[in-house]
VOBANU-593128 format. One record per residue (C-alpha): residue number from 1; residue in one letter; x, y, z. Coordinates in nm, 4 decimals, decimal comma. Layout:
BEGIN
resi = NUM	resn = A	X = X	Y = Y	Z = Z
...
//
This chain:
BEGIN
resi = 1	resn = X	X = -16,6793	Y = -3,3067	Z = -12,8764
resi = 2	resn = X	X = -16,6428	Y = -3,4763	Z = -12,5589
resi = 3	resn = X	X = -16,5900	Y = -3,8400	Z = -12,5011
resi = 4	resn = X	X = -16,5764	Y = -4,0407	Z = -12,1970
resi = 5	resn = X	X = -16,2318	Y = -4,1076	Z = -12,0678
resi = 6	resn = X	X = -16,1859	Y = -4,4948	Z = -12,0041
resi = 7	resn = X	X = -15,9528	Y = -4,5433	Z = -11,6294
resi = 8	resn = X	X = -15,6221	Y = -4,7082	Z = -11,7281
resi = 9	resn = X	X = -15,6979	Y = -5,0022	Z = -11,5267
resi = 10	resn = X	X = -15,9828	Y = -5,0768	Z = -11,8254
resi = 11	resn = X	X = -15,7254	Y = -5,0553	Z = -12,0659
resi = 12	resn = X	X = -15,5532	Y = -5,4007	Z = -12,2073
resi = 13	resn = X	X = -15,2638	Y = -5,2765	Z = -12,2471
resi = 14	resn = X	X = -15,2334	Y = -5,1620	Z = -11,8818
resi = 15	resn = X	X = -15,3022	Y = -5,4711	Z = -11,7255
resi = 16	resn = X	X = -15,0239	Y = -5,7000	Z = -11,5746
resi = 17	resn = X	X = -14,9486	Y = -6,0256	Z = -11,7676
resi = 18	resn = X	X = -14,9788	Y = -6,3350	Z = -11,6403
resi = 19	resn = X	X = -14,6856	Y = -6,4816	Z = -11,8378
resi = 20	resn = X	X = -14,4148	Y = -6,2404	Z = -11,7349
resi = 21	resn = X	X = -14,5464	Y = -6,2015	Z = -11,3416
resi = 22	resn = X	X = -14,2059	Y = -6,3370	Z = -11,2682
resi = 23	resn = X	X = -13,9432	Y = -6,2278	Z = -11,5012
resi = 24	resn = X	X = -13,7887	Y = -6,0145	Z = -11,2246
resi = 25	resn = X	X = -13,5932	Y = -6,3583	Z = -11,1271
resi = 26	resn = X	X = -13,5780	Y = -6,5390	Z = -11,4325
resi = 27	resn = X	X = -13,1852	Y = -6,5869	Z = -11,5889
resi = 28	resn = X	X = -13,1513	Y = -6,3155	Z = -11,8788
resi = 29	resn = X	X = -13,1683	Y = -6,5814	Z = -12,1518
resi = 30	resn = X	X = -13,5218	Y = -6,6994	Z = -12,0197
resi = 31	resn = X	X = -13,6375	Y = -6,2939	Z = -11,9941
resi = 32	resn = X	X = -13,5217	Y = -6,2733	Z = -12,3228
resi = 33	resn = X	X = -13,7020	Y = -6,5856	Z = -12,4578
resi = 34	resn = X	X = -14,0288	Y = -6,4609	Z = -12,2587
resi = 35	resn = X	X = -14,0073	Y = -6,1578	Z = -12,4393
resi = 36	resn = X	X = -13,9858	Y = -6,2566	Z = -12,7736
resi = 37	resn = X	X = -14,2499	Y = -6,5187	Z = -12,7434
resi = 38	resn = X	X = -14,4453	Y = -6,2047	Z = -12,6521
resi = 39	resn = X	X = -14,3878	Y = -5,9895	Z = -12,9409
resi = 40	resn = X	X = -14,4726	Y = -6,2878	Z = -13,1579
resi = 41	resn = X	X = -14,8098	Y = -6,2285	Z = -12,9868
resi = 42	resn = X	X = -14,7405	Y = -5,8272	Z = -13,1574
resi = 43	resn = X	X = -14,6801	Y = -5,9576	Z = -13,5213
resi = 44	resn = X	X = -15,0032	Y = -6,2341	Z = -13,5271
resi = 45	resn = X	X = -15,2540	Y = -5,8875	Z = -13,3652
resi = 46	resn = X	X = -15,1022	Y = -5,6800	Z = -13,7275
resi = 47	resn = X	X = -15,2085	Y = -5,9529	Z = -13,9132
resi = 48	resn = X	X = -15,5443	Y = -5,9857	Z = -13,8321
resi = 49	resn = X	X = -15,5963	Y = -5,5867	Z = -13,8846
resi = 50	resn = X	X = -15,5295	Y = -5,6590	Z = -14,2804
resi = 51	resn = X	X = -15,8556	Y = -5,5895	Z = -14,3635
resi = 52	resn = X	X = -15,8871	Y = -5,2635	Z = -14,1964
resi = 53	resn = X	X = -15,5418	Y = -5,1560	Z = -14,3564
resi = 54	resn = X	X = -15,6523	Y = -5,2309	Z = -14,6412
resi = 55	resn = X	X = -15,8993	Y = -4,9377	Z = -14,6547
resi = 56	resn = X	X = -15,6612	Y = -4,7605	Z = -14,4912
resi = 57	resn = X	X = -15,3739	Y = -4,7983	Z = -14,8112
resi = 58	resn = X	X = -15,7205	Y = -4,7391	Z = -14,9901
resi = 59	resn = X	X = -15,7568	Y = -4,3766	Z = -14,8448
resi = 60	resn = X	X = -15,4170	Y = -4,2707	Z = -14,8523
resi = 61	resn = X	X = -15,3700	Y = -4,3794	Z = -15,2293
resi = 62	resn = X	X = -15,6429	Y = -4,1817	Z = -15,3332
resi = 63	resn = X	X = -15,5560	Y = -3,8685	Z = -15,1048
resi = 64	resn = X	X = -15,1626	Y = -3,8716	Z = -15,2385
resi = 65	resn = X	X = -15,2996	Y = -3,8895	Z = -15,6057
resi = 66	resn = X	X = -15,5420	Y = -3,6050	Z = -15,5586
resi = 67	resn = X	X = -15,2176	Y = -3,3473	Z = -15,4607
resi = 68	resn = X	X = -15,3034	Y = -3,4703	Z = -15,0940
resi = 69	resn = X	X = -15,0550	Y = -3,5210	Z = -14,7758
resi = 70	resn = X	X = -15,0921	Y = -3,7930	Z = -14,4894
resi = 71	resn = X	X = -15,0316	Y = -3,6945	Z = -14,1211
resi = 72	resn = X	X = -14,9259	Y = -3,8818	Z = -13,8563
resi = 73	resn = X	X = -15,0260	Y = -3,7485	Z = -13,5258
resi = 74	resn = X	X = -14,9242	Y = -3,9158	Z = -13,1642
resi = 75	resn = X	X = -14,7730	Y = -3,8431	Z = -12,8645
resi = 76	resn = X	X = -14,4907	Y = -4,0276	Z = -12,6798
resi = 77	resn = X	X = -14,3426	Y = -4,3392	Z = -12,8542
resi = 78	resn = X	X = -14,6821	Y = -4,3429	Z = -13,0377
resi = 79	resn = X	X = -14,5376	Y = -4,0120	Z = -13,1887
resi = 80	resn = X	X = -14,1902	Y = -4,1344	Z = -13,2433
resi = 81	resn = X	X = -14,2720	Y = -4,3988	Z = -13,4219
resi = 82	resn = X	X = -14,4518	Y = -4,2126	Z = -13,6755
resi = 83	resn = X	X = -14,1437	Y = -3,9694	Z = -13,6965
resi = 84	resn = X	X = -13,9127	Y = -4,2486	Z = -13,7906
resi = 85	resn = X	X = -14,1474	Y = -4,3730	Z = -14,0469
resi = 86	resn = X	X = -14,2472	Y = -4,0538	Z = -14,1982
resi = 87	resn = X	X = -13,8255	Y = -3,9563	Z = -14,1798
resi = 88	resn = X	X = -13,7440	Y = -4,2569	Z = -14,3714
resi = 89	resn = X	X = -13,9915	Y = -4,2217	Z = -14,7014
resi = 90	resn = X	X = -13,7943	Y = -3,9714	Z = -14,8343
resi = 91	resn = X	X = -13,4588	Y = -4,1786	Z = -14,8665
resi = 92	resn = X	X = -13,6171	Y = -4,5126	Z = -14,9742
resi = 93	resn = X	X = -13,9095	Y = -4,3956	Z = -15,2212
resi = 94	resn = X	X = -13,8282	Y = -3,9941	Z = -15,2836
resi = 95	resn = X	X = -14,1409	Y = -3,8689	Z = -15,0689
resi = 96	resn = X	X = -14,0528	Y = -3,5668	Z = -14,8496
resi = 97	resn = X	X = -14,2787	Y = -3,3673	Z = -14,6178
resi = 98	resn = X	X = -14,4995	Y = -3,2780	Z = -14,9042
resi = 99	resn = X	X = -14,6536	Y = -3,5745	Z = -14,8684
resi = 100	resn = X	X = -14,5825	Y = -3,7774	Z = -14,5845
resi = 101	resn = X	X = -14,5770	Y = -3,5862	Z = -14,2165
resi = 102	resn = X	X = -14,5359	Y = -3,6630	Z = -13,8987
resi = 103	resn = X	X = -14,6355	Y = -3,4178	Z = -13,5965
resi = 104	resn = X	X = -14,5661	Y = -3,4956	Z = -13,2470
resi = 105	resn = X	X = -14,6757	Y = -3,4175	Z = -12,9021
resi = 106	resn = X	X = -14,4478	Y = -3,1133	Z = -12,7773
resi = 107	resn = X	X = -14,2691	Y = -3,0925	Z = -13,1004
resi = 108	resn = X	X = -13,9129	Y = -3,1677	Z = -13,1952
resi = 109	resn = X	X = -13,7678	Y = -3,1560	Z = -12,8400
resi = 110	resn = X	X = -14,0449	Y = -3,4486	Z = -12,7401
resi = 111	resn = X	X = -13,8217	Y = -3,6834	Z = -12,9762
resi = 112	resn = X	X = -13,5010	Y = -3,6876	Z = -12,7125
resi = 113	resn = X	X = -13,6623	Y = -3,5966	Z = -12,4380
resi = 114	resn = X	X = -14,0023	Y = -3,6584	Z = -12,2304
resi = 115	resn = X	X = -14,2440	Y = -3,3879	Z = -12,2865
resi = 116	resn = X	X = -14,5225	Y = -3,6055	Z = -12,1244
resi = 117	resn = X	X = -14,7543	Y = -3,3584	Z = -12,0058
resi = 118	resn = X	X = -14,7905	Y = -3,2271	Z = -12,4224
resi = 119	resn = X	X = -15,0163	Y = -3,5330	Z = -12,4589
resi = 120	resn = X	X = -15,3123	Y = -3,4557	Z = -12,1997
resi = 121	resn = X	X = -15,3676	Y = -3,1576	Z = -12,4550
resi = 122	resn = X	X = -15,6553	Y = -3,1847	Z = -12,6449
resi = 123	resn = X	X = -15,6630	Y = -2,8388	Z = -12,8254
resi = 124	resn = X	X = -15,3121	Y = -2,8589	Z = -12,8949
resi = 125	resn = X	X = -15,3947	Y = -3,1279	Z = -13,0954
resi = 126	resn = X	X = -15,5976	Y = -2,9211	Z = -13,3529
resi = 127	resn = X	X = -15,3970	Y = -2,6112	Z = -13,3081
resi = 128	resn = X	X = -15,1061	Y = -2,8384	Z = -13,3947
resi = 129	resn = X	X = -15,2920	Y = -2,9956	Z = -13,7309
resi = 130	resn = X	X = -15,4408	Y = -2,6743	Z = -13,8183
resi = 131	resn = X	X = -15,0444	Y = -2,5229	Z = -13,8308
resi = 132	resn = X	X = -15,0213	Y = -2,7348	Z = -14,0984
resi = 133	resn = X	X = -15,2926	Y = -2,5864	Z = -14,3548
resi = 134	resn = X	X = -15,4531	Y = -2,9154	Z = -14,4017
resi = 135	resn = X	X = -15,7075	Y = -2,9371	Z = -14,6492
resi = 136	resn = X	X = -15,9993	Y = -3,1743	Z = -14,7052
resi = 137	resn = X	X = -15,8246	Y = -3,4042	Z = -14,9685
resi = 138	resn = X	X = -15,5499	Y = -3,4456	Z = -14,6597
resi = 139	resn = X	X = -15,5593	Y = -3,7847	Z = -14,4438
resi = 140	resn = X	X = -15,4584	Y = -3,7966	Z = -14,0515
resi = 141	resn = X	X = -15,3611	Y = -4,1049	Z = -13,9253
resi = 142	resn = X	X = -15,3730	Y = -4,0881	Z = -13,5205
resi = 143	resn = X	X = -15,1564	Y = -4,3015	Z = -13,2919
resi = 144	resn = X	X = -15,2395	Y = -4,3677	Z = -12,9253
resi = 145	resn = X	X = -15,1570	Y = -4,6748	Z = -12,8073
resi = 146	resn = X	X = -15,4266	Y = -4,6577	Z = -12,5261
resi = 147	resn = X	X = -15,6902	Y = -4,4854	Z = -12,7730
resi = 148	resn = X	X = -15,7385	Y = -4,2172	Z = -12,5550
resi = 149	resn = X	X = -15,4802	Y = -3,9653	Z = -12,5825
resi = 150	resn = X	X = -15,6444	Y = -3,6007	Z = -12,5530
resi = 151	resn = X	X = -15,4171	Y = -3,4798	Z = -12,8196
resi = 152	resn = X	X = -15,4491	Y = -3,7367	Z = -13,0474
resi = 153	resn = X	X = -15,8423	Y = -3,7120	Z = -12,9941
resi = 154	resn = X	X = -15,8452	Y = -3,3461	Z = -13,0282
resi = 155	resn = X	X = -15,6462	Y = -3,3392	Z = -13,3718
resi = 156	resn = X	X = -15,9185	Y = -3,6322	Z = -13,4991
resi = 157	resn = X	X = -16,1765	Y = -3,4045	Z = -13,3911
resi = 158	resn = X	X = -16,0286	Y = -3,1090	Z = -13,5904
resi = 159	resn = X	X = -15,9705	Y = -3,3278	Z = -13,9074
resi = 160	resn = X	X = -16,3348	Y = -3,4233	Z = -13,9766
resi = 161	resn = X	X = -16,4489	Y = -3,0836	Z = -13,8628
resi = 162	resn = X	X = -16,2774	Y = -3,0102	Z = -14,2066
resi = 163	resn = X	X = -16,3513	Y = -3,3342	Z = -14,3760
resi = 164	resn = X	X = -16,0201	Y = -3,5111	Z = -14,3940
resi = 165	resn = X	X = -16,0299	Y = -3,8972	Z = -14,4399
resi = 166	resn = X	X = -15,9532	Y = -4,0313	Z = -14,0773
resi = 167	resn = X	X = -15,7604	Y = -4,3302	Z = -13,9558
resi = 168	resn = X	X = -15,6802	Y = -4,4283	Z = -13,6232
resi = 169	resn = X	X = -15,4140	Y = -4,6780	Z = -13,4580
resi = 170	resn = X	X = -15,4653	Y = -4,8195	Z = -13,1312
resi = 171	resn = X	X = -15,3805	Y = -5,1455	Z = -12,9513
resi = 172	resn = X	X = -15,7099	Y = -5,1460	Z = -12,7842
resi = 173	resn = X	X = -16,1148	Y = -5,2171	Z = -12,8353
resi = 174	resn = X	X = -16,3739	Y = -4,9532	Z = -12,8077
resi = 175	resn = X	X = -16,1400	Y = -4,6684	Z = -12,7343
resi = 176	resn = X	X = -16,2758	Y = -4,3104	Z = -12,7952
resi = 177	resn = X	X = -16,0631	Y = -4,2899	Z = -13,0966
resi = 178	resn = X	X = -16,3246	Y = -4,5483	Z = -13,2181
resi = 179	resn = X	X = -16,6004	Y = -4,2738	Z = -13,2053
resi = 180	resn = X	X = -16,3527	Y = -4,0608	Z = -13,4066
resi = 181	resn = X	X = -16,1814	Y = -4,2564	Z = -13,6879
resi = 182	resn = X	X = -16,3300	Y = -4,3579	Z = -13,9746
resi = 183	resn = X	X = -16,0808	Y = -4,6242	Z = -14,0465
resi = 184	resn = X	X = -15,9597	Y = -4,7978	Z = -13,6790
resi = 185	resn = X	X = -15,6890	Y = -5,0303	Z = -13,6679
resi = 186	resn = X	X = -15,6459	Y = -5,2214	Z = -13,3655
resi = 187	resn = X	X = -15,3912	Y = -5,4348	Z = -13,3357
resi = 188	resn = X	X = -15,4966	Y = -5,6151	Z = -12,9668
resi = 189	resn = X	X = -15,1386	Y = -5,7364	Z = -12,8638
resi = 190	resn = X	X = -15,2193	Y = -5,7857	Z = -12,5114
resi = 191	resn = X	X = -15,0965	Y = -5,7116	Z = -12,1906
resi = 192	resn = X	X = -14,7354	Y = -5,6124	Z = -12,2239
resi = 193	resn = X	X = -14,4170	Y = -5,7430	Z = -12,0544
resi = 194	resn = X	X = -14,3567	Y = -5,4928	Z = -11,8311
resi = 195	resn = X	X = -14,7189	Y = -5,3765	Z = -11,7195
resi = 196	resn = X	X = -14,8121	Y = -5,0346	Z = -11,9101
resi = 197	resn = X	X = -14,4990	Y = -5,0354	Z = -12,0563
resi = 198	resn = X	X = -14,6207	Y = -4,9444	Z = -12,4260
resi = 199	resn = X	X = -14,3092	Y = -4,9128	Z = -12,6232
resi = 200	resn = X	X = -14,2707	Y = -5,2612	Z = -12,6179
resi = 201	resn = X	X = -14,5649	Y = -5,4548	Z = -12,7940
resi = 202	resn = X	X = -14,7520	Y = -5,2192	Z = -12,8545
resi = 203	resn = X	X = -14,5115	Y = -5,0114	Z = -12,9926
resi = 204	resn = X	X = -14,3438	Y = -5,2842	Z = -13,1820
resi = 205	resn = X	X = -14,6673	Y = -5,3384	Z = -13,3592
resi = 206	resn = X	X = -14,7391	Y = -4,9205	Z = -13,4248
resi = 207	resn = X	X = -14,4292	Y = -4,9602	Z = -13,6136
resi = 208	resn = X	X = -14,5736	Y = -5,2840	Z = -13,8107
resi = 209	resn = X	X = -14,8439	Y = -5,0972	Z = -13,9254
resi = 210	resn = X	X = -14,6824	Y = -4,7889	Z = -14,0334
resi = 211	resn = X	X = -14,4329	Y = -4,9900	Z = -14,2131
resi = 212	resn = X	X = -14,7285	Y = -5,1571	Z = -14,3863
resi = 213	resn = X	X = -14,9172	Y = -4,8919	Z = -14,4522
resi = 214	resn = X	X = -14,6630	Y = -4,6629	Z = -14,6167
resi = 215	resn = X	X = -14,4725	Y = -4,8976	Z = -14,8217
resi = 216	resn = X	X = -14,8246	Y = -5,0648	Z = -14,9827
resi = 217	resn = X	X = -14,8990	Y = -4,7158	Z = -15,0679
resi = 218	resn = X	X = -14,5611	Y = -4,6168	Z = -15,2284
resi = 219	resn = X	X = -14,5698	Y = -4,9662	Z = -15,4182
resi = 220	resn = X	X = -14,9561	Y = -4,8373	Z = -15,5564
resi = 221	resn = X	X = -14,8054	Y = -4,5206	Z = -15,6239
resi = 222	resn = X	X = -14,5400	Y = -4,6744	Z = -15,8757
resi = 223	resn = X	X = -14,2551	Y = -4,6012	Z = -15,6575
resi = 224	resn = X	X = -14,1428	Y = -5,0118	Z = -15,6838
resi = 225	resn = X	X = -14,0511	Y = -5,2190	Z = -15,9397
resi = 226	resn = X	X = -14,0538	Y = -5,5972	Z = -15,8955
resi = 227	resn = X	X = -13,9193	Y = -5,5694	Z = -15,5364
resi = 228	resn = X	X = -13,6831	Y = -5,2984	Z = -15,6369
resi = 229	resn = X	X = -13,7112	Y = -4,9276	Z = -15,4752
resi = 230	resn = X	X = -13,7332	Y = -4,7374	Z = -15,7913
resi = 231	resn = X	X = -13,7143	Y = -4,3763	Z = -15,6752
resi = 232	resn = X	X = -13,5049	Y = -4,3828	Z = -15,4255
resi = 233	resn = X	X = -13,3238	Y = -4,0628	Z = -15,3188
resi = 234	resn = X	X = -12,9407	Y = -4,1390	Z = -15,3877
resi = 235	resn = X	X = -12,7880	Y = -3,8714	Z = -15,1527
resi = 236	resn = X	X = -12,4513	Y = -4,0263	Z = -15,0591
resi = 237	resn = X	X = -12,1873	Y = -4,2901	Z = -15,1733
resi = 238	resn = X	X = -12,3980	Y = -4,6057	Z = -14,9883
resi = 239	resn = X	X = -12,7099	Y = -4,4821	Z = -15,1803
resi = 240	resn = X	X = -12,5423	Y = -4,4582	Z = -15,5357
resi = 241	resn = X	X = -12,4057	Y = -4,8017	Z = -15,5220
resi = 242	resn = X	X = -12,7563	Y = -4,8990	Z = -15,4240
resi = 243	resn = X	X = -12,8915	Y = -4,7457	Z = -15,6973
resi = 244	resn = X	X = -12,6532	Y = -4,9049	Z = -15,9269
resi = 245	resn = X	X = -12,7106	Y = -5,2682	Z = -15,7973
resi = 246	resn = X	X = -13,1271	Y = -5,2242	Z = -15,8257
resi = 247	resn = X	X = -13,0366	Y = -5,1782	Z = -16,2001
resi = 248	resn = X	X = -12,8211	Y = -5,3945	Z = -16,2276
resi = 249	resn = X	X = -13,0756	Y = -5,5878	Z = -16,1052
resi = 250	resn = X	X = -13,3661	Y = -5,4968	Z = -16,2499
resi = 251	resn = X	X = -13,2238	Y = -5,4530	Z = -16,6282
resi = 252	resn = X	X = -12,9674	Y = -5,7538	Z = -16,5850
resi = 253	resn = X	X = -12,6949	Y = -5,5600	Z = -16,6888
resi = 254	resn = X	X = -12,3232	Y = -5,5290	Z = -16,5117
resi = 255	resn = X	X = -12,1940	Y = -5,2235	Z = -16,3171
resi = 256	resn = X	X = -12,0662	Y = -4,9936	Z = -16,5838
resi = 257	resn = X	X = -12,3735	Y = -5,0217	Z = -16,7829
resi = 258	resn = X	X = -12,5520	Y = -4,9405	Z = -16,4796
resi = 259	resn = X	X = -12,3656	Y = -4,6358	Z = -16,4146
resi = 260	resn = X	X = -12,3841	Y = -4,4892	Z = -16,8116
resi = 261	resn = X	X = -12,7704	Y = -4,5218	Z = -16,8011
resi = 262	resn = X	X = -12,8227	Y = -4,3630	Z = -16,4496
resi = 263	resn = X	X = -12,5917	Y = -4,0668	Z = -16,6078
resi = 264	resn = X	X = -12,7782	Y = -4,0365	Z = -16,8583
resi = 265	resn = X	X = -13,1034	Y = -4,0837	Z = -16,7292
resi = 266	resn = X	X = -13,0053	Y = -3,7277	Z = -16,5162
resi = 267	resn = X	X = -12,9883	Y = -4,0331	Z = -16,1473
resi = 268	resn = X	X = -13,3146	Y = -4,1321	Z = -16,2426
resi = 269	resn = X	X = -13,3341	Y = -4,4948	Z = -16,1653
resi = 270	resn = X	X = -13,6881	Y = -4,5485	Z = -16,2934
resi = 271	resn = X	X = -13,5412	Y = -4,4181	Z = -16,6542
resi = 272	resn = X	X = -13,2450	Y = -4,5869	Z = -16,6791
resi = 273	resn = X	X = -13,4324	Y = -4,9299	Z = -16,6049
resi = 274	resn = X	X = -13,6635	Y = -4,8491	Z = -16,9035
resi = 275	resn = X	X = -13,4106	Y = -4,7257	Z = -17,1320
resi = 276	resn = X	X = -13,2196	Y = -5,0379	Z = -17,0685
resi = 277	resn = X	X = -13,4849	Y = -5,2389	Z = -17,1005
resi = 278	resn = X	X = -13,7287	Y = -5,0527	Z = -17,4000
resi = 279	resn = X	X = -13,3522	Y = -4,9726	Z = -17,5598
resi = 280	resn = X	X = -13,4521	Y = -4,6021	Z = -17,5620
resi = 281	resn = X	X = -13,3299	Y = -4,2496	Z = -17,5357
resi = 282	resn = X	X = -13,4117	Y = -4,0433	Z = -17,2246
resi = 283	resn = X	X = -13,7177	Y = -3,8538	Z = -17,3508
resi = 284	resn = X	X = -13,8687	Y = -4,1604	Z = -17,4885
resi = 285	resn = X	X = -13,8070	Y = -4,3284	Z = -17,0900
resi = 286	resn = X	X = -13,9856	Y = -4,0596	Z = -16,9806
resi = 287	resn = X	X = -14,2509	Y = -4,0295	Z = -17,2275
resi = 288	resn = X	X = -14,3042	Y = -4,3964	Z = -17,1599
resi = 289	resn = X	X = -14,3344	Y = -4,3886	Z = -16,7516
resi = 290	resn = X	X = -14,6059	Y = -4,0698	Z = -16,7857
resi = 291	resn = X	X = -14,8109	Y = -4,2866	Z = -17,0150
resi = 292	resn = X	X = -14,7881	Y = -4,6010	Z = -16,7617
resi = 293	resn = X	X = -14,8633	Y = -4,3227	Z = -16,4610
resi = 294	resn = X	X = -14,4853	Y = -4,3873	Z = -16,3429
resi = 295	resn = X	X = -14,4964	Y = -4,7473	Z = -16,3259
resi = 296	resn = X	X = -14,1861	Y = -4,9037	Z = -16,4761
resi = 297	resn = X	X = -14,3189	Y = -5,2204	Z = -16,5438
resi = 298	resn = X	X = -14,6507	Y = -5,0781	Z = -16,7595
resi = 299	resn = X	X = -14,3756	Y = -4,8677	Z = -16,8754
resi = 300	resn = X	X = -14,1750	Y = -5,1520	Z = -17,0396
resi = 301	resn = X	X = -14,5167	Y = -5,3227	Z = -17,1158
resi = 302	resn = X	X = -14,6021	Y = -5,0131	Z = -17,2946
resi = 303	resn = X	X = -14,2768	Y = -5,0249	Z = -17,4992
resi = 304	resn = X	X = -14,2898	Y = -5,3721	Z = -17,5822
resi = 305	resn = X	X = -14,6724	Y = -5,3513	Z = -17,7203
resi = 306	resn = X	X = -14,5959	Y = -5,0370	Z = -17,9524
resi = 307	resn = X	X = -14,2531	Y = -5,2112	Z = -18,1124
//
């Protein structure tokens, strides 16, 4: 498919800003001031995108309970963005690569270092997805700032050739990603402090909505409890005192009846808040968080109703 290429002088976020046409000689506390004003600007443009991320959470719900994965796809800090986001589900809610993944322009060494040219690639783009087996039931979510970037466009392109759902992130209006992605969300956060310089704003709010996205999906997925993360990964010392405190939280019990029910529910912290709270054995926590789909709280609904 070919689409026409927008000049980045048509693109808001390349434009200078009015506001900051003078920071160069402002005292550092004043620059920093401007600046914040300015991402304020960043936080109101995710907001206004909720109903678009709400279909978004929509598709990627569906695809995750159908055995499906979500890709994120960008270039640049677009990319790195959805690394770090991607990197960190595993910790907080216990989803690894098997679900959540993040692909970048120029691969792993585009992380620490520039690999700038990687993103004028369009086929790369679909070679890149297609390395990846996706599958129909699969969702890509692109990220280009600018809503142009050939490799984002080209791994779009690829993903409804083989009917994946489609979502794209951009901080600009009728972009070609808009042709593309079924789903658009476009936070508009304006010309940025430093003209073109897109890890600021724009990038601030790219990591707003993957934030957003992400954890609304792992709290429809089960994987929270009140405001509690429920199946968390505890992989060192900081992470088992963690778990220990969110039930001790969540079951209002103290610290060494925390620890005896996370032993015996084998670390599970989603078991040991229902046993504590149904006043069950193991297999009956269990039995009880299949039947509410892995939800604790139907879970200890559950329990309640059938005493």
């Amino acid at each position: 498919m070919t689409v026409k290429d927008p000049q980045l002088e048509d693109l808001l976020t390349e434009t200078r800003n009015q506001a900051t046409m003078h920071i160069d000689e402002l005292p550092i506390g004043e620059a920093i001031s401007l600046i914040c004003a300015e991402d304020r600007r960043a936080v109101q443009a995710v907001e206004e995108e909720t109903p678009s991320m709400v279909k978004a959470v929509e598709v990627m719900v569906a695809a995750l309970k159908g055995g499906g994965r979500v890709f994120y796809m960008g270039s640049g800090t677009s990319g790195r963005v959805g690394v770090l986001d991607a990197a960190e589900l595993l910790p907080t809610f216990g989803v690894g690569e098997d679900a959540f993944k993040a692909i970048m322009a120029g691969g792993e060494r585009a992380m620490f270092h520039p690999v700038e040219e990687a993103e004028d690639n369009w086929t790369a783009g679909a070679l890149d997805l297609l390395a990846e087996n996706p599958q129909p039931r699969d969702v890509l979510v692109g990220i280009t700032a600018s809503g142009r970037t050939p490799y984002v466009l080209g791994a779009l392109e690829k993903a409804r050739e083989i009917g994946m759902g489609t979502i794209g992130l951009t901080c600009n209006r009728d972009t070609p990603l808009h042709k593309l992605a079924e789903i658009v969300i476009a936070p508009v956060v304006g010309p940025e402090v430093i003209a073109g310089s897109t890890r600021m704003k724009a990038g601030t709010a790219q990591k707003l909505v993957l934030n957003i996205l992400s954890t609304v999906t792992m709290i429809r997925l089960g994987k929270v409890y009140q405001n509690l993360m429920v199946d968390m990964q505890a992989t060192n010392e900081k992470l088992r005192r963690r778990a220990e405190r969110i039930v001790m939280e969540a079951a209002g019990v103290d610290q060494r009846a925390a620890q005896d029910a996370l032993k015996q529910a084998e670390g599970s912290i989603k078991a040991a808040i229902v046993m504590l709270e149904a006043g069950c054995d193991l297999p009956r926590a269990k039995e009880l968080l299949a039947a509410a789909e892995g939800f604790v709280a139907g879970a200890i609904r559950l329990a309640k109703e059938q005493r």
